[in-house]
N, C-alpha and C positions, 0 to 999 in steps of 0.2 A: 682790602683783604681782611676779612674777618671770622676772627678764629672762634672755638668751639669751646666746649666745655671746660673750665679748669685749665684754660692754657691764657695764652698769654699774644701780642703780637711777633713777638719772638717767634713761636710758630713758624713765621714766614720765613725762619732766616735765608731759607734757600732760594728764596726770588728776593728777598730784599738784598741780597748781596751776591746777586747774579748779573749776567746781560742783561738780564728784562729790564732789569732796574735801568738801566740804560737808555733805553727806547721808552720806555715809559713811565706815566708820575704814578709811582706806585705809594700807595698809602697801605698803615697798618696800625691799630689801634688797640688798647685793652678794655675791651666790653667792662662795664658798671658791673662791679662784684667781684672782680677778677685783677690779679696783677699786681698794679701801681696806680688802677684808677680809685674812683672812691667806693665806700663799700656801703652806702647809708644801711642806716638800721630797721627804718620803716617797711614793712611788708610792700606798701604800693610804691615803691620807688623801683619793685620789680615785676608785679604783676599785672602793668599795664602795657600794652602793644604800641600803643605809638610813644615812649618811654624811651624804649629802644628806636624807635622806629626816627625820635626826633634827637639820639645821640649820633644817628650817620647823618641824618641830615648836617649837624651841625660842622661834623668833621668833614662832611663836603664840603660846607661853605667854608669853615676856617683852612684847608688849606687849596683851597681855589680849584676845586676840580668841578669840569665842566661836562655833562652827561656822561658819567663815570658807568662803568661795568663794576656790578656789586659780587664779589665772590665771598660764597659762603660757604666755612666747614663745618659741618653736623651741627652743634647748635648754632652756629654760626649765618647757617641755610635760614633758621628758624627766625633771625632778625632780621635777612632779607627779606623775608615775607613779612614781617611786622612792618618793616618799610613800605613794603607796595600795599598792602592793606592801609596805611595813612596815606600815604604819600602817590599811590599810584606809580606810572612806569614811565610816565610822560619828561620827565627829568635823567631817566637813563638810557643808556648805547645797548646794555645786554645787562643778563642773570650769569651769574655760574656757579654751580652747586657742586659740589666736594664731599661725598659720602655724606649727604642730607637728604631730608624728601621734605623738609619745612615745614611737614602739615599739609603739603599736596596733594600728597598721596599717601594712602593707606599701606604700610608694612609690616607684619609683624613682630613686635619687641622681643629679644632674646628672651627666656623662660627667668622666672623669677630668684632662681636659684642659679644662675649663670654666672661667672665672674665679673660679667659687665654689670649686672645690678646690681649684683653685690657688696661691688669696691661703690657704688654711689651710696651705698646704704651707711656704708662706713665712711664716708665722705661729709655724710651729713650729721654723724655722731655727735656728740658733744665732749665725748675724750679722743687726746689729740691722738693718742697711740693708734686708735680705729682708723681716725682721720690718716696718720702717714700709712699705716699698712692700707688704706684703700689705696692714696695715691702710689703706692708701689704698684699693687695690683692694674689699677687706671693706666698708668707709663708703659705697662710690659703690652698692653693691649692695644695700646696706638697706631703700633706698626707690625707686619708679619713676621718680618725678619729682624732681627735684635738690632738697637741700634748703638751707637758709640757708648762709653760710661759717662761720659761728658755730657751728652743731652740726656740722658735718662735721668742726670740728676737734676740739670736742670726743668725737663717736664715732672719731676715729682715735686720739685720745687714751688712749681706755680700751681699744680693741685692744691697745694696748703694752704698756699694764696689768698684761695678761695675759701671764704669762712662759712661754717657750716650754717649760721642763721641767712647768708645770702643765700645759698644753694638751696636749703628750703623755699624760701620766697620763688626763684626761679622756678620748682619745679614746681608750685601751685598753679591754678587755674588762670589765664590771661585774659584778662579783659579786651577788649575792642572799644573801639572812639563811640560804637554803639550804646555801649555799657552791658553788652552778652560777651559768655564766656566765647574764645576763639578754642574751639578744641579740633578744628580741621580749617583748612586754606583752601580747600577743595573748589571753594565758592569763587577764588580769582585767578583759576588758569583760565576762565577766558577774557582776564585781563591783560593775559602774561604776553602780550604782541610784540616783544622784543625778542631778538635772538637769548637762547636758554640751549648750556654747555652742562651736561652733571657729568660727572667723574666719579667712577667707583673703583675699588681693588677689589679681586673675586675672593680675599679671605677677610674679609671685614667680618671681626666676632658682633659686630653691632645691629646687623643691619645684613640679610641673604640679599646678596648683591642682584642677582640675578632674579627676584621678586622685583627690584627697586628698579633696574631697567625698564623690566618689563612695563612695570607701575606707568614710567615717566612718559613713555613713547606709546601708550595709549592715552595719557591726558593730557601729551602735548604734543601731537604730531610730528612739530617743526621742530622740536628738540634734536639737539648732539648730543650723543651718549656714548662715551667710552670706558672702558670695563680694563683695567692694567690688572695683567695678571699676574699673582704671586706677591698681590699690595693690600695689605690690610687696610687698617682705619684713614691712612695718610700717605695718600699716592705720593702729595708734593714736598714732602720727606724722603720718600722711600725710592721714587725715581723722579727725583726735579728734574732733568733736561729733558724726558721728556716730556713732563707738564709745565714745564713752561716753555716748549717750543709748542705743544696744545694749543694753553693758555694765549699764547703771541697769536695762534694762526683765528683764534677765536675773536677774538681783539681786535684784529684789521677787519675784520669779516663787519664783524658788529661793528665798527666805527665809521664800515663806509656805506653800510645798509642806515646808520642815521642818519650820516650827510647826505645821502640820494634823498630819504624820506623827507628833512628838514628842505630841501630844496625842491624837491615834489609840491608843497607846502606852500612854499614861497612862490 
C-alpha cells in the first residue's frame, strides 16, 4: 500500500486495521521525503525513477512478500509505474490504482490558480507559516466529505512532514534507468499484462474523474474501474468497507490468474 503525497503510511489505517488485514499480508510504508523516513538533501536521491522504484523493491524483499499486488494512491500510482518501468511486472499478481493515472494517461491538471496548486505552492515555500496554511488547505482536500478532527490533524501533520527542499526535488523532472526525462508512462501499458483495478470518487478536486476513467479503459482494455460516488480524493478513507471488500474481490482474482499463469508455465 503506498501512499501519496505528503501523507504518510498511516494513510492506510483503515485496511491496516481491518479484516483485510486479516486475510492478507498487508504492507505499508513511508516513501523517501516523507513521514519518518529519511529525507536526504541531494536533489537526485529524488529525481530518479528507479530510486523509488528500488525502495519497493526492497520492502518487498525485507518483509517477504511473494508476487505482491502493488496499490497506489495519486503519487503513490506514480511509484508503481517507476517500479514497472525498472522492474517490469513479471514479479507481480496485479496494479491498483487509487485516484492516480501514474503517467499513463493523459489528464488534465486542475487550473493554476485552484486550491489544489496552490496549497502545493505553499507547501513548497520556505516559510513555515505558507507551508502549515498549505497543509490545512491539502487535508480539507483529500476527502469530499469532512473528516473527524482527529485525522485532519494528523494529515496536516504529515504534510509538514514533508520538507519543502524534498517536495521540490520530487516535483522536478524524473529521470529513467535510460537517462531521459520520464514525463509520460504511456510507453508501458503494453507492458501492464497483469490484472489493473483503478478506483476513483466522482469529486476528486484533483483529477475529473470521469476524464480518468474514460483515459484508463481505452489504454487498458482489461482494466477494472470503479468510480464511488460522493468520494473525493480518498475512497479508502471515506468508504473503506467497501474498498476493501473491492480491494479483497480484486485480490483473489489477481492471485489466482497468477497461479493458473505460473502453472500454465510450468
Amino acid at each position: 500500500l503506498i501512499h501519496g503525497n505528503g501523507q504518510s503510511s498511516l494513510s492506510w489505517h483503515r485496511q491496516l486495521k481491518s479484516d483485510l488485514a486479516e486475510e492478507f499480508h498487508l504492507v505499508a510504508y513511508d516513501l523517501r521525503g516523507h513521514a519518518n523516513s529519511g529525507k536526504p538533501w541531494d536533489f537526485e536521491s529524488y529525481n530518479r525513477a528507479c530510486i523509488w522504484a528500488e525502495d519497493i523493491a526492497a520492502v518487498i524483499r525485507e518483509t517477504g512478500l511473494e508476487n505482491p499486488i502493488l496499490v497506489g494512491w495519486s503519487r503513490g500510482g506514480l511509484m508503481v509505474m517507476h517500479y514497472v518501468r525498472c522492474f517490469g511486472t513479471e514479479a507481480l499478481s496485479g496494479i491498483a490504482m487509487v485516484s492516480s493515472r501514474g503517467r499513463l494517461v493523459d489528464v488534465p491538471l486542475p487550473s493554476s490558480d485552484s486550491p489544489a496548486r496552490m496549497s502545493q505552492v505553499q507547501l513548497e515555500d520556505q516559510n513555515i507559516e505558507a507551508n502549515i496554511a498549505g497543509a490545512d488547505t491539502f487535508a480539507g482536500l483529500m476527502t469530499a466529505n469532512p473528516m473527524d478532527e482527529e485525522w485532519v490533524a494528523i494529515s496536516k501533520a504529515m504534510n509538514v512532514m514533508s520538507p519543502p527542499y524534498a517536495r521540490r526535488a520530487m516535483r522536478s523532472p524524473v529521470y529513467g534507468p535510460d537517462g531521459m526525462v520520464n514525463n509520460s508512462y504511456a510507453n508501458l501499458i503494453a507492458q501492464i499484462d497483469v490484472p489493473f483495478l483503478a478506483v476513483m470518487g466522482d469529486q476528486d478536486p484533483f483529477r475529473d474523474s470521469s476524464q480518468l476513467a474514460a483515459a484508463f479503459a481505452s489504454a487498458l482494455p482489461h482494466a477494472q474501474i470503479l468510480i464511488y460516488s460522493g468520494v473525493g480524493h480518498s475512497p479508502f478513507l471515506e468508504q473503506p468497507r467497501r474498498f476493501n471488500a473491492d480491494l479483497k474481490a480484486f485480490a483473489l482474482d489477481a492471485f489466482a490468474a497468477h497461479s493458473s499463469r505460473t502453472q500454465t508455465e510450468q
